[in-house]
N, C-alpha and C positions, 0 to 999 in steps of 0.2 A: 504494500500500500504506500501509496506517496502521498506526501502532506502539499496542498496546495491550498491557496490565496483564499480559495471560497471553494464551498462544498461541494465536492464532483462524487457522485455514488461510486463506492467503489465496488463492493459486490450486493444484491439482492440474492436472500436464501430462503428456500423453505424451511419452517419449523412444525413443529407436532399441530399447532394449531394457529399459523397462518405465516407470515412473513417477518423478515430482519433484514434493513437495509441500513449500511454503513459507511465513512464518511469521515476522513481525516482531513482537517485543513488549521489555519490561524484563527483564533480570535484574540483579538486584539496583539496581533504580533507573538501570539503564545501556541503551544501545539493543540490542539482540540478533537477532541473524540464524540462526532455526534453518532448515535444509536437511534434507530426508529425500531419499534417491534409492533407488529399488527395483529392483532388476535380478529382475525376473522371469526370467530366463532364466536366471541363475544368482542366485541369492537367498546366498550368502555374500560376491559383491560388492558387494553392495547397502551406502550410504556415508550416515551418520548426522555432522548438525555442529552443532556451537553456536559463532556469531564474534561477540563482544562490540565495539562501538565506542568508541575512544578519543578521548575527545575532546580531549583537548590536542595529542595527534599527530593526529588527524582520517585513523585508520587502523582496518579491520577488523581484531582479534586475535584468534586461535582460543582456545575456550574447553573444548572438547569434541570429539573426535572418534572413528565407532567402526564399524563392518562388520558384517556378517553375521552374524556369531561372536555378537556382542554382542549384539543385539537382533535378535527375532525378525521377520522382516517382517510387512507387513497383508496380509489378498489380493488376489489379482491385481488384479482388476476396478477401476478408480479410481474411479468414481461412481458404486455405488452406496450403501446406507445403511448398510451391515455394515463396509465397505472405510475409510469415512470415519468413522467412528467408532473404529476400530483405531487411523488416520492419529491422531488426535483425543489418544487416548490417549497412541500412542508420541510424541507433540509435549511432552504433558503430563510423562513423564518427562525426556525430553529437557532439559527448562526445570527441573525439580526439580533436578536433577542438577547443570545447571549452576548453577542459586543457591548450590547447596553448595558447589558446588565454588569459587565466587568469593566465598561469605561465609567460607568456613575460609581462604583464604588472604588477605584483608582480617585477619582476627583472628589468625591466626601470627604475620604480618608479614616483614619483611624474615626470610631467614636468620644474617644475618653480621651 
């Protein structure tokens, strides 16, 4: 997998009960691990993530996390060209989201 700019899928797989499509790129200039998992069978389990790597502790730290509730899934089907383009998109937010979400808290700063 190669880490690029903005989120380019890198593979879509089948799982026991529906799809996992994944996704290495930057956010905010840092390495980032977006996950989508689709529970076609029940689509409110279905588990959205963003995990940013640390590199002084040389640890995944979650960035984003969010279900069914949250974002609507793609359909069923994983390969075709309507399904991945969905994937494409909900990746796209996924990555905006989390930029925000680690440029506001870079510019807050500490609390205390």
């Amino acid at each position: 997998m190669k880490i690029t700019e903005h989120p380019v899928i890198d593979t879509v797989t089948k799982t026991d009960r529906g799809y996992r499509a994944r996704a290495l790129c930057l956010v905010d200039d840092q390495p980032a691990d977006i996950v989508v998992t689709i529970d076609t069978a029940r689509p409110s389990r279905s588990c959205y993530r963003v995990d940013l790597y640390d590199r002084m502790q040389l640890v995944w730290n979650p960035v984003l996390r969010a279900d069914g509730d949250d974002f609507a899934p793609p359909p069923a089907s994983a390969h075709n060209e309507r399904t991945l383009a969905a994937y494409q998109s909900l990746f796209n937010r996924l990555h905006d989201t989390a930029e925000w979400i680690v440029r506001t808290a870079r510019d807050l700063g500490p609390r205390w």
